[in-house]
N, C-alpha and C positions, 0 to 999 in steps of 0.2 A: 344788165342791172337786175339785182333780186327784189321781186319785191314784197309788199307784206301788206293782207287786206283785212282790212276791220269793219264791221257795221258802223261805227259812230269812235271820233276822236278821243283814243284815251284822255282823259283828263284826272287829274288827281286833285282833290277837295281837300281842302287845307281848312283849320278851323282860324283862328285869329292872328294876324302877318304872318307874311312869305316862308317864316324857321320857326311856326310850328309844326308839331310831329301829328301826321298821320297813322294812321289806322293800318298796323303793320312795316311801319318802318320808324327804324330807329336813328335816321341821320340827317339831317335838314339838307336838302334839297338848294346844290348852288343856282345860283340863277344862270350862268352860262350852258347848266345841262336844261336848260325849260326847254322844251319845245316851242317851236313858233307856227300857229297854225295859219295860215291863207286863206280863208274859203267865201263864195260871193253869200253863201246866207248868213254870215256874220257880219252882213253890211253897215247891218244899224246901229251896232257899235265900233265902228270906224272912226281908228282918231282924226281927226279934223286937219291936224297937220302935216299928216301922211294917211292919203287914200290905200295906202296898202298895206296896211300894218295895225293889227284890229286892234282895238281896247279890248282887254279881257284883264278880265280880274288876277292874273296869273303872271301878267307882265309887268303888274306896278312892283316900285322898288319901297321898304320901310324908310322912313322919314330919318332916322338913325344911322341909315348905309351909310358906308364909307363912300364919297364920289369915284376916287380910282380904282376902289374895287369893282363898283359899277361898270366903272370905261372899259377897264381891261375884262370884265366878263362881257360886255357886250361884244367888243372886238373877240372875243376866241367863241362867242355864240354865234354870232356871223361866219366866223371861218370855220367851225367845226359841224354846222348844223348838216343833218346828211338826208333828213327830211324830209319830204314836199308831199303835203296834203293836197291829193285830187282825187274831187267829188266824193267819192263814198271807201278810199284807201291812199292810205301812204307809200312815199315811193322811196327807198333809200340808193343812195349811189354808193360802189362799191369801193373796199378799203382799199386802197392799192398798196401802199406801206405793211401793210399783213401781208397780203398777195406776194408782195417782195419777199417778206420775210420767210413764207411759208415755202419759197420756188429755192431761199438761199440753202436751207435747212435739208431740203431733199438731194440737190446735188452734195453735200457733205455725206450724205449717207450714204450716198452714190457710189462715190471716191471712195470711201472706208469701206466696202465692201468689194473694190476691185481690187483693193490693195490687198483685201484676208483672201481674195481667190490667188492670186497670186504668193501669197504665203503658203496656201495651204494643198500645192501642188505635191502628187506623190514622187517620190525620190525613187532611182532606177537601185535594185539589190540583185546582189549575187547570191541563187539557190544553187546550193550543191547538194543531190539525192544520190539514189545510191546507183544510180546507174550514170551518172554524167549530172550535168546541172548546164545552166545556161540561163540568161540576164531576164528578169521578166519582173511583171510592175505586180506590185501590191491586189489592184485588181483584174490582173489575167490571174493570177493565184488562186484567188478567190472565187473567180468564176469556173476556174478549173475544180475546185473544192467542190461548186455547186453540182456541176457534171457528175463527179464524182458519185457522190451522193444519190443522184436520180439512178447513176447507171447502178448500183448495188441494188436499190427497189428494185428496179426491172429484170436484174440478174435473179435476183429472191424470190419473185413470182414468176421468174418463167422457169425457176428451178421447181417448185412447189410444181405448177403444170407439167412441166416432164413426171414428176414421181408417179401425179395422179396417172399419165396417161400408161406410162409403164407398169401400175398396180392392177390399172385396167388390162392391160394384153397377158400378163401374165392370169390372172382372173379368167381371161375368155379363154387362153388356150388350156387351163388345165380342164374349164367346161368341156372344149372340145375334145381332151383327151380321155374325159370322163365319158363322154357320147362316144367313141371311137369305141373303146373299151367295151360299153355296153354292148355296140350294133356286132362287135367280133363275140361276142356271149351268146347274145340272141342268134348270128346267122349258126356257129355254134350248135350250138341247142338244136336249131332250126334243122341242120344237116345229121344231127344223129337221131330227131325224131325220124327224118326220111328213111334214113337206112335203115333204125327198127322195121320200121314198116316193111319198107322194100325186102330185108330179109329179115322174116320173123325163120328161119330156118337158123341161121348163123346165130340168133336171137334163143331161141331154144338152147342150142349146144353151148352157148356160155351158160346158161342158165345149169343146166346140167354138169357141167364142169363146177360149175361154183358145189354144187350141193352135194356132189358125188369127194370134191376136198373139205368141202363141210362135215361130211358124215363121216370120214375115213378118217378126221381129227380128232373131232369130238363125240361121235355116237356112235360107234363102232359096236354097242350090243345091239342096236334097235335092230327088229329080222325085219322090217319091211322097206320098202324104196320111199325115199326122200325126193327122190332125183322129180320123182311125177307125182304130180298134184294139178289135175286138173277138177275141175265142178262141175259135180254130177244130178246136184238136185238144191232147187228153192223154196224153201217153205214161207213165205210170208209175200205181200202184195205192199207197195206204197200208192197211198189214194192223194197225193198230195195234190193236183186240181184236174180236171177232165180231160185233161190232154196227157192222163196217163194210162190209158187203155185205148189200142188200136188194132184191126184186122184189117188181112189183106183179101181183098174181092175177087181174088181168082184162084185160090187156093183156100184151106181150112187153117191156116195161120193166126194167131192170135196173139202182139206180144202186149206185154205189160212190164210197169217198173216194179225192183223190189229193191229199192236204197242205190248201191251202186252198181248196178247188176240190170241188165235188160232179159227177162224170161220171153223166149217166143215158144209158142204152147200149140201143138195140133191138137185143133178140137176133133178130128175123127177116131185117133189112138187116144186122148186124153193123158198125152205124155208130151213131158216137156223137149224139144229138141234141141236148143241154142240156148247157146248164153251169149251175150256179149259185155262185156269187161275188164275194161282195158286200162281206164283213166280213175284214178281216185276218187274224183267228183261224182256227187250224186247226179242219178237220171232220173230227172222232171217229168218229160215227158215224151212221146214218140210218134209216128206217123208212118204210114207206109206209102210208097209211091202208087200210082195210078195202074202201073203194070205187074207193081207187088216182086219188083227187082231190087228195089230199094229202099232202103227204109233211114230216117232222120231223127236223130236223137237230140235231146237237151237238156243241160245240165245248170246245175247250183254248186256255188264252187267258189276256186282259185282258178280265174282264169277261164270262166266258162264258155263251150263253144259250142255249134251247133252243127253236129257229127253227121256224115253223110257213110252209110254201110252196105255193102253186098249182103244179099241176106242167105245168097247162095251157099258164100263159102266164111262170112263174120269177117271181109277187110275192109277198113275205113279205108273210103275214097277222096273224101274231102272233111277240113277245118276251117269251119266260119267264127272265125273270132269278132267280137266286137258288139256286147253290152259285157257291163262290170262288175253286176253282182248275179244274176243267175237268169237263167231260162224259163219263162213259166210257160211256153206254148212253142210249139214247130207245126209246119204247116206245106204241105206240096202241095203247088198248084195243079189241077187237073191235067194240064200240058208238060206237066215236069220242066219245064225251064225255068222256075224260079220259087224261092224256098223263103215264107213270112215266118218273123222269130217276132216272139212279144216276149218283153224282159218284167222283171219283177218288176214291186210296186217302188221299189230303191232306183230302181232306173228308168221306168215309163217312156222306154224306146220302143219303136215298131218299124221294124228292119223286112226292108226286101230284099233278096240276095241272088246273083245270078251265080250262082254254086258250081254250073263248070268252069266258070273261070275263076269263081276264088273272090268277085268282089261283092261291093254294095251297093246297089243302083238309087237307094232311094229310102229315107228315113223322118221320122216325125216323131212326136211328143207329145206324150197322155198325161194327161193330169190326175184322171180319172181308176178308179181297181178295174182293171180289166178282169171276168171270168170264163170268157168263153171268143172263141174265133173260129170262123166258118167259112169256105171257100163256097163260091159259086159255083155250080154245074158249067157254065161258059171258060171261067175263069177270068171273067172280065173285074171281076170286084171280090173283094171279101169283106167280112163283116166284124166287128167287135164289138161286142158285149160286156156291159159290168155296172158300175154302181153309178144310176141318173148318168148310162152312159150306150149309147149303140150308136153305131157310127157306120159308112160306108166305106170304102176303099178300093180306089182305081190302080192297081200299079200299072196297067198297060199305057196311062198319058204319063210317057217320059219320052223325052225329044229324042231327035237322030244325034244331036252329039255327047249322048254317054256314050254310044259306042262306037264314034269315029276317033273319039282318042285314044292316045296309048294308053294314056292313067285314065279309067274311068272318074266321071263327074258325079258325084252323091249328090241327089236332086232332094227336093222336099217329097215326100210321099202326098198325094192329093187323095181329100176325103169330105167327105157333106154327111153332117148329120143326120139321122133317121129324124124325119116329122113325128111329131109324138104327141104335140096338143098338151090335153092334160095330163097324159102320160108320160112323162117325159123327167118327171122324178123320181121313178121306178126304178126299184134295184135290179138289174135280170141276171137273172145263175147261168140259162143257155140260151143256145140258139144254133141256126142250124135253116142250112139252105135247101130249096124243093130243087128235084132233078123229076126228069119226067113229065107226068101229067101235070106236077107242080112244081114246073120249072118258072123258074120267076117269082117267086113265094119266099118269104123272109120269117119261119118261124121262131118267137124269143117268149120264153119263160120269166116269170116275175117272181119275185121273193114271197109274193104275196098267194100266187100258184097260179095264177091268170096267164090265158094265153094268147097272145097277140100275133098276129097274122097282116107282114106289111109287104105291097109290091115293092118289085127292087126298081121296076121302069123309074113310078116319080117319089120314093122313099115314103111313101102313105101307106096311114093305117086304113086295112081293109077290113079286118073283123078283129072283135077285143071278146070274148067267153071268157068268163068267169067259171072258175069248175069248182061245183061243190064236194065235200066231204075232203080226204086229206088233198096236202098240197101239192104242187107237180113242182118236182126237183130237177127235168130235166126233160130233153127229148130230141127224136130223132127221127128222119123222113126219108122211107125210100119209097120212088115213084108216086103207089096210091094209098099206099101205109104210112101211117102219125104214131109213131112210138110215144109213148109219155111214161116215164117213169115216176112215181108217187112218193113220199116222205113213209105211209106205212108200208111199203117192200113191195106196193102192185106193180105190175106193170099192165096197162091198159092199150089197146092198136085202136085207132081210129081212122077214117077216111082222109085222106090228108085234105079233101077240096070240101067235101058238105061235111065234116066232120060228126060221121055216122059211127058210134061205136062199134067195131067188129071181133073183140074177144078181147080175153083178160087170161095173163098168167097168174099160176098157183102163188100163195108164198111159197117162198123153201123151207126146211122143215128146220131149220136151223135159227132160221127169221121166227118161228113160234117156240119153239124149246129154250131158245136164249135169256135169261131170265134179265140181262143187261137191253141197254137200249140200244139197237141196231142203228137206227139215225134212215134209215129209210134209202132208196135209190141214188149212186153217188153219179155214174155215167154210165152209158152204155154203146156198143155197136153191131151193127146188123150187116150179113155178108150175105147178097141177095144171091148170089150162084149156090151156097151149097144152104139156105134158109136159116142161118143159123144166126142168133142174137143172143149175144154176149154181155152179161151187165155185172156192174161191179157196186160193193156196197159201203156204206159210210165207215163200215168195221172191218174194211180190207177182207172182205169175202167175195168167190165171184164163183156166176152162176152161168152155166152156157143153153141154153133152151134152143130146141129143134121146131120150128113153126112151119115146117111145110103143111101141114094140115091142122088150119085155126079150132077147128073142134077136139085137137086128141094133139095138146100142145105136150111136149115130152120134153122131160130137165136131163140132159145126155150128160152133163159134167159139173160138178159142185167143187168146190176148195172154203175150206172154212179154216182163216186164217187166226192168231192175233193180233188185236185191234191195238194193242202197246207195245211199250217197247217188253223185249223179252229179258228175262232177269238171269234165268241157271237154265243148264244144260245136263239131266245124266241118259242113261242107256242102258241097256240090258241085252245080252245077245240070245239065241236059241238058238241050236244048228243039229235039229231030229236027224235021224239016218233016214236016207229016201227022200227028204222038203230040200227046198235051195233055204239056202242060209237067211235067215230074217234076223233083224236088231228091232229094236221097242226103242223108240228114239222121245223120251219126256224134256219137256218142256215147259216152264212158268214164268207168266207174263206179270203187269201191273193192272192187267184187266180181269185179275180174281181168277183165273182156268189156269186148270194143265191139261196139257194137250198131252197124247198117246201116238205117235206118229207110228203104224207097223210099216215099217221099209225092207221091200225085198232085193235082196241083192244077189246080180245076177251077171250076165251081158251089161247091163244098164243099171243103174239106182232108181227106182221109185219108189214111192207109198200106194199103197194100196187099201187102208183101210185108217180111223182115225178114231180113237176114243178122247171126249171130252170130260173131264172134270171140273166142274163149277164149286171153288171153296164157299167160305163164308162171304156175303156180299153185304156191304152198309148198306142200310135203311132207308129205302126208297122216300124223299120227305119231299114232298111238292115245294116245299120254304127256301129249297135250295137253291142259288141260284149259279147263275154262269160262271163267275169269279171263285164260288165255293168248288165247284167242281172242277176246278182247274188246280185245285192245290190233292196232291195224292195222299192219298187215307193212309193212313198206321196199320190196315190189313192188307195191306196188297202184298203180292208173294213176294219173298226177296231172293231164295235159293228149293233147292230138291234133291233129295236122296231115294235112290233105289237100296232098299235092303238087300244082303247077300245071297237069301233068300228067294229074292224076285216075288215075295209075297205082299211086301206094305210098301205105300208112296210114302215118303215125308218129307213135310214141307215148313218151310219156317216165314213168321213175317216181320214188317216194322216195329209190334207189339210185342215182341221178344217171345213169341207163343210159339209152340210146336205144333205141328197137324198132323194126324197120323192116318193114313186112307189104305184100305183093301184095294189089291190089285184087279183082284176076279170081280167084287161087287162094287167097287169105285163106293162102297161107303164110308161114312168119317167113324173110325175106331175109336179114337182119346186125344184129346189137347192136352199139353205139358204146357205149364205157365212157365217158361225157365228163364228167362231173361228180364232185364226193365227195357232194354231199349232193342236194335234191331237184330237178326241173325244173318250172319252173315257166312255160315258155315256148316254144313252137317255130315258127318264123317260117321261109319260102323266099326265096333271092334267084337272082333269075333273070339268067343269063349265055348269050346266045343258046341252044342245047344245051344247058346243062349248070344243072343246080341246086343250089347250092349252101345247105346248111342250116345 
């Protein structure tokens, strides 16, 4: 039964008899649809002649009714009432004739849907394709279609994935055969450096051969041999950082760089002996082994390497490749087994190298300008120096297995800062390890000129002097001697342990006649077997002093270079009856001078005597500063003419002006204004007497 619950008996309130109109409805109300309510708290209005059937106002009939319309509504209100008020909801009993009607209505729908499934069965067709056919339904077709369909997707992307993976292998093998290619280049290359090397004799005789069908082509007047061109003499120095001047401690050898060209110099003959130059690349700088058999070069370049030489006979024994823009330092360790390379400021490597065998043991990374590196007398550590920068360095802690593999293992290079306190922002130019009495002594120079003095036991500063008057540029310690070189050209010895001054070199005479600024002490070194100290200066000049006796110090070798680069080239020959033959070999730089080089030729090529020329020089102005002097003045020389004569120099410059100089008194004869802008050429023509330029 469903039923239905209300608070309180709807009742509908009718205003005056039974078919008036209520308040929202518009049809009078039969009496067969009235409700009949039962309930015991409607007792008090109970009609009297049936207890169960209340008086309510709702049940009386108008006085006007029909009586059989009465009868007949009460009879279908008795049968139809569906009803039954109890206590606080009514209860209705359910329709069963809907019920019927609604069970008859569903099976019809029932049946009319079995019958459209049965209509609407697919029919068997005959597919004929082009390969055969055979009987199939509407949906095997279709689902065949679906198939279809998926497999073309899956066929499309795994076509697409093949193409990729084939673009890829073709891609990697032509890498690889790019790599193949390269490594047959390189081994290449590699095999015909050897063989130069191995036979620089066969090396010669093609050389020869070329130049001998060279000249037999095309220069068949020239009367002298082509075929030989060896270099017999170097005129200039490069100061390009400390680690370009070195001597060997068991002999009077001295070399130095000059561009690409390594000069080795006996200081007892003061004549040059060797050259070594081989490689295009400039030489940075150089070092000599401990036993003074070998000597280590390093270069700025294409491909720079750090060259290992016989000094006996000038063969390269080994090439250490591996920094990528240049060399700024080479280093043997006291022990010769192993060779420290510091690279420019472009690469801030610090390589160890064990050089007989060709690898690298051990490497790290500077942040910092390195300007200087010192080996230890032990060889247990080395030192680097540069800007808010000094540092220690162990290469002996590297394990046993770099060298139990076949490929050696490049390890980290291990290093600890120097203690420095408040010093320790300091720029330093050098420095430079105690042997001897002051073994174990860490001497480092400051920008400032101060000298600092640190144990290497626990990397502590022991003593900081301050030195008055100019600055110290640089220095050097052997046993119980303090080298220290000055910014104005001194060089001062002091005690290396109680730092007692014990004598001072002269300037050189060149250092006071130079009317330009020398720039003061650039490096130096000192060979305690034959006493001799070597110093080099900011203006590519170098000086060789004999110090065996600190009171009566004697200057044994001078060279007074140009400080620039050089501009023109002429000459002049003399050949008296009874002299060896002499040439006047002139020269002019960007540094205002000509040089007068007298070269005897002999056995050998040297110089043996030098006049300088100092032209016009711009106006010393204190206002100038560093950027200004870095741009090159309108007078600097640009070329040079010897007259036919051999009586006048002339020389031209930026300013278009001619200079005309006495040979005999080097004085300035006459300027010719001839040009606006620079000369770049000066040529004689000779008219019986008179020369015309």
């Amino acid at each position: 039964m469903s039923r239905s619950f209300t608070h309180r008996p709807s009742v509908q309130k009718r205003g005056r008899g039974a078919y008036s109109r209520g308040r929202g409805t518009n049809s009078i109300m039969h009496p067969a649809r009235r409700p009949n309510y039962s309930t015991n708290r409607l007792s008090s209005t109970t009609n009297p002649n049936n207890n169960n059937r209340p008086m309510d106002a709702y049940n009386h009939v108008n006085d006007d009714q029909d009586p059989d319309v009465e009868a007949n509504s009460g009879d279908q209100s008795a049968d139809s009432s569906r009803g039954e008020f109890r206590d606080a909801y009514t209860v209705f009993a359910p329709d069963q004739r809907r019920r019927q009607k609604v069970h008859e209505m569903a099976q019809r729908e029932t049946a009319e849907y079995e019958r459209y499934k049965q209509a609407a069965v697919p029919k068997t067709y005959h597919y004929v394709g082009t390969v055969g056919g055979r009987n199939s339904s509407e949906d095997e077709a279709r689902r065949r279609q679906a198939e279809e369909v998926r497999l073309q997707k899956y066929n499309r992307l795994a076509k697409q994935q093949q193409y990729k993976e084939d673009l890829k292998k073709r891609e990697e093998k032509e890498i690889e055969e790019k790599r193949a290619e390269a490594r047959r280049k390189a081994e290449q290359n590699e095999l015909r450096e050897q063989a130069r090397v191995a036979n620089p004799e066969d090396l010669r005789k093609k050389r020869e051969q070329f130049l001998n069908r060279f000249q037999n082509n095309s220069f068949k007047a020239i009367p002298f041999e082509l075929s030989v061109m060896n270099l017999d003499l170097v005129l200039g120095m490069s100061c390009n950082n400390i680690s370009c001047l070195a001597c060997d401690r068991n002999s009077s050898l001295v070399a130095h760089t000059a561009a690409g060209v390594l000069v080795i110099l006996d200081a007892e003959t003061n004549s040059q002996v060797k050259y070594i130059h081989l490689n295009k690349n400039c030489v940075s700088s150089v070092n000599f082994s401990s036993d003074g058999k070998l000597i280590v070069t390093g270069e700025i370049g294409y491909r720079p390497a750090a060259r290992i030489w016989r000094v006996k006979d000038g063969v390269e024994i080994a090439s250490l490749y591996g920094h990528d823009f240049g060399i700024k330092y080479v280093l043997f360790s006291p022990s010769m087994d192993v060779i420290v390379t510091v690279g420019l400021e472009h690469d801030n490597e610090v390589n160890v190298w064990a050089w007989p065998e060709k690898h690298r043991l051990a490497t790290n990374k500077i942040v910092d300008i390195i300007r200087a590196v010192a080996f230890s007398e032990c060889g247990k550590f080395f030192v680097t120096a540069g800007c808010r920068h000094l540092k220690f360095w162990y290469p002996n802690f590297l394990s046993t297995e770099t060298f139990q593999t076949t490929v050696p293992i490049v390890q980290p290079l291990y290093g600890r800062p120097g203690i420095l306190g408040n010093n320790k922002h300091h720029n330093f130019l050098d420095i430079t390890c105690g042997n001897g009495v002051s073994n174990g002594l860490v001497y480092a120079i400051t920008k400032t000129g101060d000298l600092i003095i640190l144990t290497a036991e626990d990397r502590q500063i022991k003593s900081h002097t301050s030195i008055e008057g100019s600055h110290a540029t640089c220095a050097k310690v052997e046993n119980r001697i303090l080298f220290l070189g000055f910014s104005g050209g001194h060089v001062h010895l002091f005690h290396s342990i109680f730092l007692v001054h014990l004598a001072a070199l002269p300037v050189p005479a060149f250092f006071i006649q130079t009317p330009q600024k020398v720039g003061g002490i650039f490096t130096m070194v000192y060979n305690p077997n034959k006493t001799l100290l070597t110093t080099a200066y900011k203006n590519s000049c170098m000086c060789i002093w004999d110090i065996n006796d600190l009171n009566n110090i004697k200057q044994k070798y001078v060279a007074v270079y140009h400080s620039k680069a050089i501009a023109n080239v002429d000459n002049f020959m003399s050949n008296n009856i009874g002299e060896p033959v002499r040439e006047t070999l002139v020269t002019v730089s960007h540094d205002y001078s000509v040089h007068l080089w007298g070269i005897q030729i002999s056995n050998f090529i040297c110089y043996d005597r030098l006049s300088i020329l100092y032209t016009e020089m711009p106006p010393a102005s204190p206002e100038v500063t560093q950027s200004d002097e870095s741009q090159e003045d309108d007078r600097v020389i640009t070329t040079v003419k010897v007259s036919p004569d051999r009586k006048y120099i002339v020389t031209g410059n930026k300013m278009g002006n001619i200079s005309v100089y006495s040979k005999d008194t080097y004085e300035h004869t006459m300027t010719i204004l001839a040009h606006n802008r620079e000369v770049t050429c000066l040529a004689f023509y000779s008219n019986k007497q008179v020369f015309i330029l």
